[in-house]
N, C-alpha and C positions, 0 to 999 in steps of 0.2 A: 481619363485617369491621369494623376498628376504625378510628374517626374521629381527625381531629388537625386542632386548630384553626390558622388560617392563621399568627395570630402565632407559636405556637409553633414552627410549623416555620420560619418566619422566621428564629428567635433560634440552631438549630441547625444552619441552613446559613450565618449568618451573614451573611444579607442582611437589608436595608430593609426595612422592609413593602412603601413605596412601588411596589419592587422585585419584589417579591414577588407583587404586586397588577394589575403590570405582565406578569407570567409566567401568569397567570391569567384574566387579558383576551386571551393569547394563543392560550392553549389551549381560550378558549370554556366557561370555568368559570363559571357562577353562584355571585354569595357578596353577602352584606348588608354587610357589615364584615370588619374582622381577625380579629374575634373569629370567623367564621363556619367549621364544619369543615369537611372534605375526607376524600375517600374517601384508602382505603390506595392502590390503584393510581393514582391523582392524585399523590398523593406521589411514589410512586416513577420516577413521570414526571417530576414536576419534578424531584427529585434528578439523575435524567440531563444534562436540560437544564443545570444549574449546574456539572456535572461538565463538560460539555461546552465552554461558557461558561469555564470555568477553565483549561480546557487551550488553547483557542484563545487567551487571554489569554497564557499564559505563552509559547506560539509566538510573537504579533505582540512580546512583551518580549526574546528569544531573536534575532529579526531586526533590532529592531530595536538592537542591544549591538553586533551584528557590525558594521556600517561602523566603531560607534567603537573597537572592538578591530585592526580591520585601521589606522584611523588611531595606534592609541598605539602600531604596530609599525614605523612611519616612522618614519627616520632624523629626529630633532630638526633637524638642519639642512639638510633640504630646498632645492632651489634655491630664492631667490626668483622666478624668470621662472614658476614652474608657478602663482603665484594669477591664475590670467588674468581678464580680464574677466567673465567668466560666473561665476567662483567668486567675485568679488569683490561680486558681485550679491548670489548665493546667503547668501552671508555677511550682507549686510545688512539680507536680506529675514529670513532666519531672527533676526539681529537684534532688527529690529523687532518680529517676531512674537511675544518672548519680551516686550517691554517693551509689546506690545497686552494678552499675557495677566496679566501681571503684578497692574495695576490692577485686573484683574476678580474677580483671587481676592482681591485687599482689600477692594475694594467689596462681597461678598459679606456681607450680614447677617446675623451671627449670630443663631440661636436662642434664646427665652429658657425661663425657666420658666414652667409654668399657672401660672394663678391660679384656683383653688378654692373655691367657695362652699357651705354643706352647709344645709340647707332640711328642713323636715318639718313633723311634729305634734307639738306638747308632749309629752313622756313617752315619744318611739320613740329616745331611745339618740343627738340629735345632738350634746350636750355630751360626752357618754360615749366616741363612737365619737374626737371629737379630740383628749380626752384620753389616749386608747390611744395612735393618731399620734406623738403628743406624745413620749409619752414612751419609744415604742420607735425613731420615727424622727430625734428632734434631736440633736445631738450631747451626749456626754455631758456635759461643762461645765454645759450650759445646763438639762440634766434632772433636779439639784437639785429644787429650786423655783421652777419657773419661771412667771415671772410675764406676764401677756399686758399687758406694755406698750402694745402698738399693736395690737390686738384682732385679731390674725395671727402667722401661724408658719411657719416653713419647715422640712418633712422630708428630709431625704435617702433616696434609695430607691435602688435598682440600678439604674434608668434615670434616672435623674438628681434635679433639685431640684423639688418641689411647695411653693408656696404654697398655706396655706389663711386664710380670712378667714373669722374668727367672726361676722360681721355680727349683730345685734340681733335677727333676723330675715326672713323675705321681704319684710313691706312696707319695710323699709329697704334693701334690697337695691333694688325697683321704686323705692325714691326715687332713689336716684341713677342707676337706669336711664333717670328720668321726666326725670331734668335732661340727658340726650344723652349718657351718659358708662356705659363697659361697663366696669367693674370685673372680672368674672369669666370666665375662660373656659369654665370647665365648673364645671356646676352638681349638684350630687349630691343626692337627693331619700332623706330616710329615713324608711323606713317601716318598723312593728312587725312581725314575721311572726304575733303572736299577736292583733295587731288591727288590720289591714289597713291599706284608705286610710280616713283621717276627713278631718275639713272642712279644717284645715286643711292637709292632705295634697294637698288636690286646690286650696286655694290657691296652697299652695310651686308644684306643677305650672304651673298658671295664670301664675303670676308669671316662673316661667323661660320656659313658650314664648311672651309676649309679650318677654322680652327677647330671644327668639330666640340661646339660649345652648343648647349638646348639654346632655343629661342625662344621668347616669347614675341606674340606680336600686341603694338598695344597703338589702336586705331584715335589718333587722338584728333582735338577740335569738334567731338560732337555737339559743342555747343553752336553748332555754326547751320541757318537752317538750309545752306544744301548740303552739308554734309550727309555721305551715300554710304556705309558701315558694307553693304551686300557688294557694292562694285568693288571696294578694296579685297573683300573676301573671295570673289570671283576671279579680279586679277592675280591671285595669290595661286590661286590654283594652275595658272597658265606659267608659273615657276616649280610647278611639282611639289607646292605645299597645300596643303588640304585642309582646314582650319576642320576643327571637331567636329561642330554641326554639321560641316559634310561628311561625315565617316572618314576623317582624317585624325592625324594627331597633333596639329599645331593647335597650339593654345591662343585664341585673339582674341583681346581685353579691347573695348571700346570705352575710350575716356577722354574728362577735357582739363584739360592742365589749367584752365580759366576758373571753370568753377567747382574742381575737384572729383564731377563725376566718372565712378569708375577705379581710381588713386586705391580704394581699399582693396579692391577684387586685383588689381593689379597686385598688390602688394601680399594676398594672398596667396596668390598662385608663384611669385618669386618663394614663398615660406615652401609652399609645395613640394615645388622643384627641384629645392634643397633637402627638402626632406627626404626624396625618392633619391633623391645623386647619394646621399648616406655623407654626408661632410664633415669630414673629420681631421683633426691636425690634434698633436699632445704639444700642450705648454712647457712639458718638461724635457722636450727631445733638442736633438739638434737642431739651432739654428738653421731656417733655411728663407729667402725673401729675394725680391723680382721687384728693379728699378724703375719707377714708372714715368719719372721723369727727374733731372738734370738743369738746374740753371746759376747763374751765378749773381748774387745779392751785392750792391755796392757798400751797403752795412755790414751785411753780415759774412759775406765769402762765399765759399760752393755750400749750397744747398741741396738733396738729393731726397724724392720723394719715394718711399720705399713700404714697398705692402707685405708686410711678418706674413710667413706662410707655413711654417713651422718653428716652434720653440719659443723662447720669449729672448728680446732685444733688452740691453740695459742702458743704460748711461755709461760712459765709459769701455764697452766691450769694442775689439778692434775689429772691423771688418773686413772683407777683401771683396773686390767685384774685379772682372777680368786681371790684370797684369796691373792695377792699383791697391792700397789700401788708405785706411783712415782708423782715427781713435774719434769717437760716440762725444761729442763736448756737449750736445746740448740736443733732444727730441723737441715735439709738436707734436700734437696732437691735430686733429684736423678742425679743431675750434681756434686754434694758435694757441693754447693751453701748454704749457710746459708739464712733460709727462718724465718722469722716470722707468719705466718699464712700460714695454708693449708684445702683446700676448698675440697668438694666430688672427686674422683677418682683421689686421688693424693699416690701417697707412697711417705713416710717419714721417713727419718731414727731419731729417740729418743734417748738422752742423759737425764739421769733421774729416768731410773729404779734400786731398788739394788739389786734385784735378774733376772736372766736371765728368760723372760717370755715361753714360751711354742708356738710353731706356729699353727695358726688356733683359738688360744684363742679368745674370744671377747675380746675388750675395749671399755671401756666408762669412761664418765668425771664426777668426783666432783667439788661444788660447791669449794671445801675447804678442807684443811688436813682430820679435824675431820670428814665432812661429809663422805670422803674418807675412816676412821676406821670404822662408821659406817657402810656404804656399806660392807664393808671385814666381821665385825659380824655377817651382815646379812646373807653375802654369807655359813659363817662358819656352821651358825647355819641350815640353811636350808636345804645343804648338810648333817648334822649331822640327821637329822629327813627325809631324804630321803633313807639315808643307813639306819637307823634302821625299816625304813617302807618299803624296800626291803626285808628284813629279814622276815617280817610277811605278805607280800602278797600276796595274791591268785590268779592264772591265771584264769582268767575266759577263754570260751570258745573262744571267740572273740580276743582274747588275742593270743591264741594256734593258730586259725585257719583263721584270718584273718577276715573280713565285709564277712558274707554271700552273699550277693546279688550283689555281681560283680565277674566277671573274673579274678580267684587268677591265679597268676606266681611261679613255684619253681625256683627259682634263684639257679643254679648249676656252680662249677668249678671241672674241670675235669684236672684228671693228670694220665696220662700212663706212659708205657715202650717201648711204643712204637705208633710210628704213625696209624699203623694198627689199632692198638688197641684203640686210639682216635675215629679216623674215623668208625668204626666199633661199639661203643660204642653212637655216634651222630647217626646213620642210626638208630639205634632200639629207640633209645629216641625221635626220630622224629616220630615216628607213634604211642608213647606212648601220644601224644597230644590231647586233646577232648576239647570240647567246652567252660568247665566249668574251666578247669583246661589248663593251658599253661607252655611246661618248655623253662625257658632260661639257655642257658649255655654260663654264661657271659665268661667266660678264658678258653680256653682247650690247655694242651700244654705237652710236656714231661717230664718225671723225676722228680722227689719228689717238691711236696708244698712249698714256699717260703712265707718268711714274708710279702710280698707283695701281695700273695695271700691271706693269713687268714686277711689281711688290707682290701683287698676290700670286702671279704667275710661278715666283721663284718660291714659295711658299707652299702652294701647292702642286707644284711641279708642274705646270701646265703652259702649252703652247700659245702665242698669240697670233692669230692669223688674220691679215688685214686685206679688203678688198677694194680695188680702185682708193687707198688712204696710205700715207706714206707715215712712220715713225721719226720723229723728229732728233738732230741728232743727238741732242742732251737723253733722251728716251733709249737711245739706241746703245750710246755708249754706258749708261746706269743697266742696260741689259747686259751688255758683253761681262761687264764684272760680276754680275751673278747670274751667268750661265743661262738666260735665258734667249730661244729662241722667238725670235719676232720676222716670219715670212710675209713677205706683199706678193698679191696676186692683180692682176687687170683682166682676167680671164676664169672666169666660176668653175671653168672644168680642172683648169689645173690649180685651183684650190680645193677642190674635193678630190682630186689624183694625189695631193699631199695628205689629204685627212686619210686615206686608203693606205697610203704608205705609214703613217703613223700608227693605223691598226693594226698593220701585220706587223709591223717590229712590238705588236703586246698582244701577240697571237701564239702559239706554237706553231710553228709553221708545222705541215701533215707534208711527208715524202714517198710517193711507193717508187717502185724500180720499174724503166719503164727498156722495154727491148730496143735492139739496135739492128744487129744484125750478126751475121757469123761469116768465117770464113776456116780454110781446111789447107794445115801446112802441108807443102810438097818439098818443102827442104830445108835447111838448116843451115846457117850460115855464121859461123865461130870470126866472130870481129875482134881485134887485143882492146878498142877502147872499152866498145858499150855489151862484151859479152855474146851470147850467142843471137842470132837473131830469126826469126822464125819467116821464110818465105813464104807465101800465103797465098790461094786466089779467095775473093771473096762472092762467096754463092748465094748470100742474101741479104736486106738489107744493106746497111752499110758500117764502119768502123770508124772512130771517130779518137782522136789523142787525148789521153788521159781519163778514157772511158772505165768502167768495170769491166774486167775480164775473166772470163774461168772458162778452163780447160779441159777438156773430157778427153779421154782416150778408151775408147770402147762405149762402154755404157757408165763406167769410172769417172770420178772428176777428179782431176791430181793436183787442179791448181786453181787457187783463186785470186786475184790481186789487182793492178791497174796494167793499163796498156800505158805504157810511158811514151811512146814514141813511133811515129808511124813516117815509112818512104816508098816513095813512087820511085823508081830508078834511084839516082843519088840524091831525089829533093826531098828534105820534112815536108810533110804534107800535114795538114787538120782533119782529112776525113777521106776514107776510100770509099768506090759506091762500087754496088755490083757488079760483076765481069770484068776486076780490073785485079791483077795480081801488084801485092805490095808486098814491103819487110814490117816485119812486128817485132820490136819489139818488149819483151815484158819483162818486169822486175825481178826476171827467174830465168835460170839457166836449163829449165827440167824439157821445153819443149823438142820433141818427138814427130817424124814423117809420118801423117795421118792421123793426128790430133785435129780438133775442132774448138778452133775459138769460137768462145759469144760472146759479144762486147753487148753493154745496158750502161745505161745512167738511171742516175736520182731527178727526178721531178718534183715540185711541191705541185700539189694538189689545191685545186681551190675548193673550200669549206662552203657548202652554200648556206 
């Protein structure tokens, strides 16, 4: 019996996905995604349903024609006495009704374009596959020669406009993730089908699920005849991604940037993607846009490539990005086309800055120069009263240790000397997992730590632990300025005694109270420094300084607090053991001949 995937039968009946997805939750259908198929008799069930759906449709349009057919059959000059009160109601209510709805369908925000970012290993086909894009999806004018002005492009496809963004690569991609600013919607990861995943395959990876962006995976060079589509799908799974066909939900597109196969279905499932993320930005709102990159022209001055992400951009409007501003002299388009306004999901290239802005910065617009200095002041100021309120803050708990009451992750990167010793190092970390506690080990790879490592580290807050491999010291001091920990081990135990310690400070640590021992005053002894002090013999266990105490007198407890201080003749002592009388004592003056101390402490407990 033959399968059909959800979106396609979407595109044939003519509905939503959303729709579509919504008919399928009805019927008690299991599916991962759009892309997830469907039996033949599913199908033909839902066909009924929309058939049904359509004709019910055209009845309530049917009834509802008739009142106004019988009204355009009235004589035009109707008496006036028949709009009587109640119809005069009617009329105003219906009215109103139209001028409540009115507003709502303006208000309603249009949809924009993705925005695309394409990730991989050196030499799998990602310069290749956008060059294909390029030139089959841009308009023709521009497919000349075209030049990437503003390191981006926009295709047209049959479901509508894609941005893509040649970024530099992943760790420039985490830079401007690291500065709070999401560039991309959806991130495409490519991988060789004739040589899987490599390091920095599982980098690009790394880097998108810290910025917590969907992925696509798109398997390219099948035109190549050992290219192995199943071995890339398999290794994929050995990173905790699970492509479809294996009852997962990663989407992986097999294609050849050479001779185009596969470019469509790619380019589908990006429509997709965007469709379910709901992508929306209003043309008419505040200005809002994220620097993608920064350089300086011998012709032309600072240039500054800038992706609109809400409102539209004009010619002439002033902008500010951190503690700079600029006036708009002159846009680009990403053909080099001189543009006058630019609307959501467009990049742009900026003539107007006079300093080189920073990539990933935000931008936004002033009203006006001055309004422009002011913002800057503000910005100055604020900044000035947050570094000096860094200086004097206190971690709280929460701060240290994460929200209590959910499932904490220690984010790990791992660097060996060897693959052994990777693999060898994940098998024991894998069992070191409990319910409370989860570790990821976002990057594991060979030979000493790289800038790009302590980037993603500081990004997603994640440790870097190396074994038998040293951190270089350019690597070490780029770590210290952004707070990032980078420990070396020569010894396997005391780098898993570190990963232990890192799990309990995102654990709640568990305390019960655990006994000591007691002892029984025989007298009392009034000192002018430390107050009265309680002579004691001790009849079990033992006492220990700075223990819990509490006090009974009869079967009564009169006191409960700490033991502050304990002596043996005239010496402080740390602990008295059985059959030895000492002085106590306690943060209270109530003690009594023939009271019974019990001293207890707090122990943590270990969680198995």
């Amino acid at each position: 019996m033959s399968k059909v995937r959800i979106y396609t039968l979407a595109k044939e009946l003519n509905l939503e996905n959303a729709r579509m997805l919504e008919i399928l939750d009805g019927l008690g259908v299991s599916y991962k995604s759009v892309s997830s198929t469907i039996e033949e008799d599913t199908v033909e069930l839902i066909k009924q349903i929309v058939a049904e759906e359509g004709m019910g449709s055209a009845d309530e349009a049917a009834q509802a024609a008739a009142p106004t057919e019988a009204q355009a059959a009235q004589p035009q000059d109707a008496p006036e006495q028949e709009a009587t009160p109640q119809t005069a109601q009617a009329s105003a209510t219906a009215t109103q009704a139209r001028d409540d709805v009115a507003p709502a369908s303006k208000a309603e925000i249009p949809h924009r374009a993705p925005v695309v970012t394409i990730m991989g290993h050196v030499d799998h086909g990602k310069t290749s596959l956008l060059d294909y894009i390029r030139k089959t999806k841009v308009a023709a004018k521009e497919a000349g020669g075209i030049t990437q002005h503003v390191g981006a492009f926009e295709a047209q496809t049959s479901k509508g406009r894609i941005v893509f963004i040649d970024t530099p690569g992943h760790e420039a991609f985490t830079t401007i993730r690291a500065r709070g600013a999401n560039v991309a919607d959806i991130a495409i990861i490519v991988i060789a089908a004739d040589d899987s995943l490599m390091p920095q395959t599982r980098e690009a990876i790394a880097h998108a699920q810290a910025a917590k962006v969907p992925m696509i995976i798109a398997i390219n060079k099948m035109d190549l005849p050992q290219a192995n589509a199943d071995k890339v799908k398999t290794d994929l799974t050995q990173l905790n991604l699970v492509p479809e066909e294996y009852g997962g939900d990663l989407i992986v597109v097999p294609v050849s940037a050479k001779t185009g196969e596969g470019v469509e279905d790619l380019l589908e499932y990006i429509s997709l993607n965007a469709e379910l993320e709901d992508l929306r930005a209003d043309p008419n709102g505040v200005f809002g846009g994220v620097v993608i990159e920064g350089k300086v022209d011998k012709q032309s001055g600072v240039l500054a490539t800038v992706m609109v992400q809400e409102g539209t951009l004009h010619v002439g409007d002033f902008l500010v990005v951190g503690e700079n501003y600029g006036k708009i002299k002159a846009m680009m388009d990403s053909a080099g086309g001189r543009i006058k306004e630019a609307g959501p999901s467009t990049p742009v290239q900026i003539l107007g800055f006079s300093e080189v802005p920073t990539s990933g910065e935000k931008v936004s617009s002033a009203k006006n120069e001055h309004a422009a200095r002011d913002l800057i002041a503000s910005r100055a100021s604020d900044r000035r009263d947050a570094e000096g309120a860094q200086v004097l803050r206190k971690l709280t708990l929460e701060d240290m240790m994460g929200p209590l009451t959910t499932v904490r992750t220690v984010n790990l990167i791992l660097r060996a000397d060897t693959q052994g010793s990777v693999e060898a190092i994940q098998g024991i970390l894998a069992r070191k997992e409990s319910e409370d506690v989860k570790i990821n080990v976002m990057l594991s790879g060979i030979g000493a730590p790289t800038e790009g490592d302590v980037l993603l580290a500081s990004t997603a807050e994640a440790t870097i632990l190396c074994f038998s491999v040293t951190a270089p010291g350019s690597v070490t001091k780029i770590a210290d300025n952004k707070g990032v920990d980078i420990k070396s081990f020569r010894i396997i135990y005391e780098l898993i005694d570190e990963v232990d310690r890192l799990m309990k400070g995102n654990v709640e640590p568990v305390f019960e109270e655990k006994y000591l021992g007691r002892a029984e005053v025989r007298m009392v002894i009034k000192h002018p420094r430390f107050g009265n002090i309680a002579g004691s013999y001790v009849t079990d266990g033992s006492l220990k300084r700075n223990a819990k105490a509490k006090v009974t007198r009869g079967k009564e407890t009169v006191y409960e607090g700490t033991l502050v201080g304990l002596k043996r003749l005239k010496d402080d002592v740390r602990e008295v053991q059985t059959g030895y009388e000492c002085g106590i004592n306690l943060d209270w003056d109530g003690a009594e001949i023939g009271d019974i101390i019990e001293a207890s402490e707090m122990v943590e407990v270990e969680v198995s």
